[in-house]
C-alpha positions as CSV (number, residue, x, y, z in Angstrom):
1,X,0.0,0.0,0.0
2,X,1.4,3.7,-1.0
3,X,0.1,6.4,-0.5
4,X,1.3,8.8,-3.0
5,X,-0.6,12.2,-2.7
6,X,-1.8,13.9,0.6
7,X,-4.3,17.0,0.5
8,X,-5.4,18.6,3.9
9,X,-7.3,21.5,4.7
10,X,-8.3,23.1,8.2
11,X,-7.1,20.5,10.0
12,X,-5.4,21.1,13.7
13,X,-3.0,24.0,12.9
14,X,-2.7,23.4,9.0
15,X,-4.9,25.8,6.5
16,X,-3.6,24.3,3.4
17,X,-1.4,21.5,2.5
18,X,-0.5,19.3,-0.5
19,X,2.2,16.2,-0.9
20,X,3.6,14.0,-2.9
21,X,5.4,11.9,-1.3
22,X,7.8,8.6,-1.9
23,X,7.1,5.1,-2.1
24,X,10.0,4.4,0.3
25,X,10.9,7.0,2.7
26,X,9.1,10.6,3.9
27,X,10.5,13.0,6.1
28,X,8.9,15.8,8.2
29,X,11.6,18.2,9.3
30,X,10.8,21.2,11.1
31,X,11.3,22.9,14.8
32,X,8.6,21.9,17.6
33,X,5.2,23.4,17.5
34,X,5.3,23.8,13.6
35,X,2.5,20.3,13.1
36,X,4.8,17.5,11.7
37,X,2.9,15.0,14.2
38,X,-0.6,16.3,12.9
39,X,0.5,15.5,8.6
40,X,1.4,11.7,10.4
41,X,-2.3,12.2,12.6
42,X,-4.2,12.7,9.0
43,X,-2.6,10.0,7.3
44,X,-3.6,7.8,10.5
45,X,-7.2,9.1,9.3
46,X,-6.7,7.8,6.1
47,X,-6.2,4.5,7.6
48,X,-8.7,4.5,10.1
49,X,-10.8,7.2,10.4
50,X,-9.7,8.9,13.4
51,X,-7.2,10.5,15.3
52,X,-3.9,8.1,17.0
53,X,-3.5,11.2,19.5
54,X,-7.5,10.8,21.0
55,X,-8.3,13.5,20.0
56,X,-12.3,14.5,19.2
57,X,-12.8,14.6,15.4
58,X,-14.9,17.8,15.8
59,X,-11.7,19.5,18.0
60,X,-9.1,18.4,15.2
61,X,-10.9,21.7,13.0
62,X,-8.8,24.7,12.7
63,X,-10.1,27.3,14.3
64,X,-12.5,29.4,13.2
65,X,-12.8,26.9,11.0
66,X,-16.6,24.9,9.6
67,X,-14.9,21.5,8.5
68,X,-11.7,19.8,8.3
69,X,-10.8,18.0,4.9
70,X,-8.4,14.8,4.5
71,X,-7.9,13.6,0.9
72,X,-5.3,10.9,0.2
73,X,-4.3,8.8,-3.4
74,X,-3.8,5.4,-2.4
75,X,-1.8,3.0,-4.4
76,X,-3.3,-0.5,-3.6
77,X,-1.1,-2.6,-6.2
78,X,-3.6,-3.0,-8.8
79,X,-5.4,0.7,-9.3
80,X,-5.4,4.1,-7.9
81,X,-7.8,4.9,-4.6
82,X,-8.5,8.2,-3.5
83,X,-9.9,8.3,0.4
84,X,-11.3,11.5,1.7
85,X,-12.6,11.8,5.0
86,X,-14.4,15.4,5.6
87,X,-15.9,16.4,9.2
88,X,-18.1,19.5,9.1
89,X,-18.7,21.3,12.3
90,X,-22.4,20.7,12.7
91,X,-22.8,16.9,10.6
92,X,-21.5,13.4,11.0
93,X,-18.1,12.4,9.4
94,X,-18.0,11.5,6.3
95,X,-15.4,9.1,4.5
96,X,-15.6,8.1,0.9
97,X,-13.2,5.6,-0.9
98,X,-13.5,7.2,-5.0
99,X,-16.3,9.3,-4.0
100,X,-18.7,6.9,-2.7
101,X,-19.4,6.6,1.0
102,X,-19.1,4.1,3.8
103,X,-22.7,2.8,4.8
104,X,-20.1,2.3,8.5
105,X,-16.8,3.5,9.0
106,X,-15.9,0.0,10.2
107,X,-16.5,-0.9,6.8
108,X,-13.2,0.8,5.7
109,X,-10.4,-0.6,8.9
110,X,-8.0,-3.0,7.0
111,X,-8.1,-1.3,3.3
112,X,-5.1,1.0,4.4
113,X,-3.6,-0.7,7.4
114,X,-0.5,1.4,9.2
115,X,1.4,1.2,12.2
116,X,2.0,4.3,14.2
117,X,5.2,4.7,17.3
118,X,5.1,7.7,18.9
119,X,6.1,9.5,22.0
120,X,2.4,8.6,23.1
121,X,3.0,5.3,23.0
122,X,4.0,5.6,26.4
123,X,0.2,5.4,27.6
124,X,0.6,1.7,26.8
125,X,2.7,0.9,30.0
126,X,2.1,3.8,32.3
127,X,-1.9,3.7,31.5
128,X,-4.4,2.0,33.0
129,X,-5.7,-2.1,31.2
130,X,-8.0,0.2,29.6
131,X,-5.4,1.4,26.9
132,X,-3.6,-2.0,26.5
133,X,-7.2,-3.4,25.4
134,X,-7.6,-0.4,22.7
135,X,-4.5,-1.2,21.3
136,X,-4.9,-5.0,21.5
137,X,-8.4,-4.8,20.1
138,X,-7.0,-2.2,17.0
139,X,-4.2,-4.7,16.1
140,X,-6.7,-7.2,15.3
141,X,-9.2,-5.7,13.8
142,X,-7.1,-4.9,10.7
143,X,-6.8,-8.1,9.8
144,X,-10.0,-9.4,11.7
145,X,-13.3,-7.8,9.8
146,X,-15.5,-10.8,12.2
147,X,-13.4,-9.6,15.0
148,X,-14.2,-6.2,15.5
149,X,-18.1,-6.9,14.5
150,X,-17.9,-9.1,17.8
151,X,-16.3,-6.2,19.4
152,X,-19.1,-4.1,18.6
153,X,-21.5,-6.6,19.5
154,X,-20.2,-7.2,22.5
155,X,-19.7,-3.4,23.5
156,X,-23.1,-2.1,22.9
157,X,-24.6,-5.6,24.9
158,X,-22.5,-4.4,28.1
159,X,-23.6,-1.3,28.0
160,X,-27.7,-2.5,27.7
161,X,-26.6,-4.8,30.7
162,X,-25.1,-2.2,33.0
163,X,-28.2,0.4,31.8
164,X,-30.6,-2.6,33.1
165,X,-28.1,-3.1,36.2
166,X,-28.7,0.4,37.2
167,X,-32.7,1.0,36.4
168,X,-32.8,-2.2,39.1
169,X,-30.9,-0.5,41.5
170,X,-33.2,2.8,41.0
171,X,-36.3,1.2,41.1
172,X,-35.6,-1.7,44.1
173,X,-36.4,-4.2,41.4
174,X,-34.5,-7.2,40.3
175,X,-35.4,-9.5,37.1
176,X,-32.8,-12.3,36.4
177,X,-34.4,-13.3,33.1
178,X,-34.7,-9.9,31.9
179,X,-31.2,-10.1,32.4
180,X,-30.7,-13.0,31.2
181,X,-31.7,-11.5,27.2
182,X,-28.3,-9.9,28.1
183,X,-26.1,-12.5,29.5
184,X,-26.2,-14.8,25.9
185,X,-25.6,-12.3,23.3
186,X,-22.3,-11.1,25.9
187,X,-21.3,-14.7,26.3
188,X,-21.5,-15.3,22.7
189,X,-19.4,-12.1,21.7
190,X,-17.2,-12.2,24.2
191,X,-15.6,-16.0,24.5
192,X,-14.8,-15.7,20.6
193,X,-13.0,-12.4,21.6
194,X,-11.4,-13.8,24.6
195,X,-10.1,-17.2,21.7
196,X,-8.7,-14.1,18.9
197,X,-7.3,-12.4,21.7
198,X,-5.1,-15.5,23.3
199,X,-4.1,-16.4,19.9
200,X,-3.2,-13.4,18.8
201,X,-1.4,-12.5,21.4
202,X,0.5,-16.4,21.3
203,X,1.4,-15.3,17.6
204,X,3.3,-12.4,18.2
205,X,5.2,-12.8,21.3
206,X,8.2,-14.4,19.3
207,X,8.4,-11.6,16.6
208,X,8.2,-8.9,19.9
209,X,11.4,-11.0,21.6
210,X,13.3,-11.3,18.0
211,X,12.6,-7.8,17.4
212,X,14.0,-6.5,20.8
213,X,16.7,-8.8,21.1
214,X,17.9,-6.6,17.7
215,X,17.3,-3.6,18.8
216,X,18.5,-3.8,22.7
217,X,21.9,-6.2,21.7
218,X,20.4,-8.9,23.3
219,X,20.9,-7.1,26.5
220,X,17.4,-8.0,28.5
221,X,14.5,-10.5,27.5
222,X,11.2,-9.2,27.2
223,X,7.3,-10.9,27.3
224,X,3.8,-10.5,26.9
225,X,1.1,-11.6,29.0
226,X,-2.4,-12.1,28.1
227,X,-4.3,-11.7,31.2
228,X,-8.5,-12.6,31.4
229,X,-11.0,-13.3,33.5
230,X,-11.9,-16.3,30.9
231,X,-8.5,-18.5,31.5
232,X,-8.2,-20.2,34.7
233,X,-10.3,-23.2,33.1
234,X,-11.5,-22.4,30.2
235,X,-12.3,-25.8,28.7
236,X,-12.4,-25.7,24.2
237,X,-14.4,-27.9,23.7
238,X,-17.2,-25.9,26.0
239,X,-16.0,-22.3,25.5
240,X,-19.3,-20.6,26.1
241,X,-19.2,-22.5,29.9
242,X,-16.2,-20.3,31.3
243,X,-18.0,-16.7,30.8
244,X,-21.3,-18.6,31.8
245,X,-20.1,-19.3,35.1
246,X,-18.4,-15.9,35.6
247,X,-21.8,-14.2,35.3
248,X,-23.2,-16.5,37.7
249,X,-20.7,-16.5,40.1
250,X,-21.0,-12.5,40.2
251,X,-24.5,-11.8,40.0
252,X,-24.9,-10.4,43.3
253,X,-21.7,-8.7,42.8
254,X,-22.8,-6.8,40.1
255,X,-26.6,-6.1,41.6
256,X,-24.8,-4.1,44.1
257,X,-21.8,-2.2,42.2
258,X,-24.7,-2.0,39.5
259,X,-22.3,-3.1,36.7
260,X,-20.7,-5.8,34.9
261,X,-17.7,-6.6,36.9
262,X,-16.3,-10.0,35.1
263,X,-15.7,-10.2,31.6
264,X,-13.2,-9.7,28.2
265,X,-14.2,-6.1,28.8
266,X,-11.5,-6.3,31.6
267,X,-8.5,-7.7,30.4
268,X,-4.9,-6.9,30.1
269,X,-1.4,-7.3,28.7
270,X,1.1,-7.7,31.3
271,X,4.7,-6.4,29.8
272,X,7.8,-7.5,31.1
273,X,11.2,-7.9,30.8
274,X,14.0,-10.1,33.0
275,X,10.8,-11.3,35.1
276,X,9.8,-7.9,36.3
277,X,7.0,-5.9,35.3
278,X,8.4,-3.6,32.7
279,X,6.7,-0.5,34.1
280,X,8.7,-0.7,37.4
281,X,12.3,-1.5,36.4
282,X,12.3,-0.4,32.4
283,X,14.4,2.5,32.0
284,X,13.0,5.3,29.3
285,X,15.0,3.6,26.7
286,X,14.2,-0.1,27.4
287,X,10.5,1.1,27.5
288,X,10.8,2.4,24.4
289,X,12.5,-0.5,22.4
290,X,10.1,-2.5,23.7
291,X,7.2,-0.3,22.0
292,X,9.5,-0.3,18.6
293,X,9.5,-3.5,19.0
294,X,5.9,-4.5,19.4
295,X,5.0,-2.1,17.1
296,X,7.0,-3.6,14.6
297,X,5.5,-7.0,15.2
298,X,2.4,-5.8,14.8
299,X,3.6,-4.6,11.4
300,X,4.7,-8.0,11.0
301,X,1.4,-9.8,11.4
302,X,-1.0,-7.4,9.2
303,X,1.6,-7.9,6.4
304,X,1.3,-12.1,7.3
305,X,-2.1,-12.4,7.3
306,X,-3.4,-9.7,5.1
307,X,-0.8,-9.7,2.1
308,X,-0.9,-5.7,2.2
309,X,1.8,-4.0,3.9
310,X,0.8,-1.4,6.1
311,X,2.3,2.2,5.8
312,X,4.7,2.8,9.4
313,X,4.5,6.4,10.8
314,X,7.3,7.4,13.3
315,X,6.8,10.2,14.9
316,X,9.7,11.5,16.9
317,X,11.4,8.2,17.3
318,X,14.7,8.6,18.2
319,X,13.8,10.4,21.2
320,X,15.4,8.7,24.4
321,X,17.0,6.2,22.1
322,X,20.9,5.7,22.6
323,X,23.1,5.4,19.2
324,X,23.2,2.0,19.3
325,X,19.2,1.2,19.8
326,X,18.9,4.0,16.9
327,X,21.6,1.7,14.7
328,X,19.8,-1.2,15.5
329,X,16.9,0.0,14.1
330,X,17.7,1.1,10.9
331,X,19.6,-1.9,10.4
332,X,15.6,-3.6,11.1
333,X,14.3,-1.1,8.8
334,X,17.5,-2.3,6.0
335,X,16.3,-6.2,6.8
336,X,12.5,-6.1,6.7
337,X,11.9,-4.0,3.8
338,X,9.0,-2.3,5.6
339,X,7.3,-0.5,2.7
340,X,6.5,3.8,3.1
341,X,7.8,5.1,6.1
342,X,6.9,8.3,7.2
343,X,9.3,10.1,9.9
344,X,9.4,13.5,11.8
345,X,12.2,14.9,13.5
346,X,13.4,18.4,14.7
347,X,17.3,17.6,13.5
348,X,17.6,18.0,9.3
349,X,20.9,16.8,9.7
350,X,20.0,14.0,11.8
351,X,17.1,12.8,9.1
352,X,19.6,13.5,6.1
353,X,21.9,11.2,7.8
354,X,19.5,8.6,8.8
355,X,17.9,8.3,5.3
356,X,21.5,7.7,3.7
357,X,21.9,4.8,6.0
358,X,18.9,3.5,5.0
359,X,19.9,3.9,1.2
360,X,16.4,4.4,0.1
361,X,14.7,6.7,-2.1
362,X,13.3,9.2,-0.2
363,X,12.1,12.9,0.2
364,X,12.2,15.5,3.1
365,X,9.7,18.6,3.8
366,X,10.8,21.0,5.7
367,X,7.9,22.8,7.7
């Protein structure tokens, strides 16, 4: 997948910007402040429809501004696509893919799959199991269409389930089988996301430890976790039994905290590395080869199972990264023949530099 034009208009602090980029290798170059992260934030909307930073689509408008405007020409291997996702001020979004519209925006995750490291990657250890599941759940639904229609299943059933939960609780009323209409459809959903997520996550844990191993020397050894409420005894060959039980085990629990308390919707990734949680004893610079690396395994596996190669944005990267975790990682980028990159950096010199190791075509736009 290339992209190979990008138009923008009123979006975050940009009036009015056109590219044409490389197939290979993209450089933003500019001083901090200037909105190099926000051109790598519109091609993540090109991808999948909203913003990596968490931003509000309707607060991603310029000011003063009534719309923002994000036209890309994508390259799929066999024709010429052009994506355009518009967001007025006072209407729904909008996306198009050669000017006709997405009946759901779900519709479009996995044509233009990309992989994003930034600085805000960070959020994955520091932050709460709330932001390990977003990330988990994103991985797989660009190369899991049935996966994330589960997701959204399974979503909109816990929050009908905690919505009954509470009218109970308001009205001194309790109806098991009313709650029961509940229970199936979240049992249903939810074990098949619980099997995706275990085997998923089983799937990339060696690409994770090959990829750090480069990058860090060797130096430490790093793992992954899956961690649900569905594994101690979940039995195959009766998968719906596990999450059954769960909800009956915790009925009364969740009559009085007037919620769902047991479920997928509370899992976790537990990151570590020598045996320790990564968190507590990972310096800046072991955090962040771990994130390179699971990012780039996560690369890895859309290219495996999909056959497309998403594009990689790096924004800031070699930020708390010493010369010889930067080295190892453009030696990874030599090896893997990633496809378009797309970089920002505050230090021309640096990028000019970097790109000539590389040895690939590339262009740089200063900002």
């Amino acid at each position: 997948m290339i992209i190979s034009n990008l138009k923008i208009l009123n979006f975050k602090n940009h009036q009015e910007r056109n590219f044409g980029f490389s197939a290979q290798i993209n450089c933003f170059v500019g001083n901090n402040g200037v909105g190099k992260t926000n051109i790598l934030d519109a091609l993540h909307y090109l991808s999948v429809a909203k913003s990596f930073l968490g931003n509000t689509d309707l607060n991603n408008i310029k000011t003063d501004e009534d719309f923002f405007t994000i036209e890309g020409t994508v390259d799929d291997g066999e024709k010429e696509n052009i994506i355009k996702v518009q967001q007025p001020k006072d209407a729904k979004k909008l996306i198009k893919k050669n000017d006709k519209s997405y009946d759901r925006i779900a519709d479009h995750i996995g044509f233009l799959p990309s992989v994003i490291i930034s600085p805000y990657d960070s959020n994955l250890i520091s932050d709460s199991g709330e932001s390990r599941r977003r990330f988990l759940d994103a991985m797989i639904s660009q190369t899991d269409f049935e996966y994330l229609f589960n997701l959204i299943q399974y979503q909109k059933t816990v929050q009908q389930r905690n919505a009954l939960l509470k009218s109970f609780a308001k009205n001194r009323y309790f109806d098991a089988d009313n709650l029961e209409i509940y229970n199936q459809p979240l049992i249903k959903f939810g074990t098949k996301i619980f099997v995706k997520r275990q085997q998923f996550t089983d799937s990339i844990l060696p690409l994770i430890q090959s990829y750090y191993e480069t990058i860090s020397n060797g130096k430490e050894k790093v793992t992954v976790n899956y961690q649900s409420d569905l594994q101690e005894g979940f039995d195959y060959s009766q998968p719906d039994q596990k999450f059954k039980n769960l909800l009956l085990e915790n009925l009364e629990k969740d009559r009085a905290v007037t919620y769902t308390s047991k479920g997928i919707h509370k899992d976790d990734l537990l990151f570590e590395m020598n045996g320790n949680s990564l968190k507590k004893i990972g310096s800046q610079g072991q955090q962040k080869s771990f994130l390179i690396a699971l990012k780039l395994s996560q690369m890895n596996r859309i290219k495996e199972l999909t056959g497309k190669t998403p594009i990689l944005l790096l924004d800031d990267i070699f930020d708390k990264l010493d010369d010889s975790r930067v080295s190892q990682l453009i030696e990874l980028v030599n090896q893997e023949h990633f496809g378009q990159i797309f970089i920002t950096d505050t230090n021309k010199e640096r990028t000019e530099n970097l790109v000539k190791r590389i040895n690939e075509e590339s262009k740089i736009f200063e900002l």
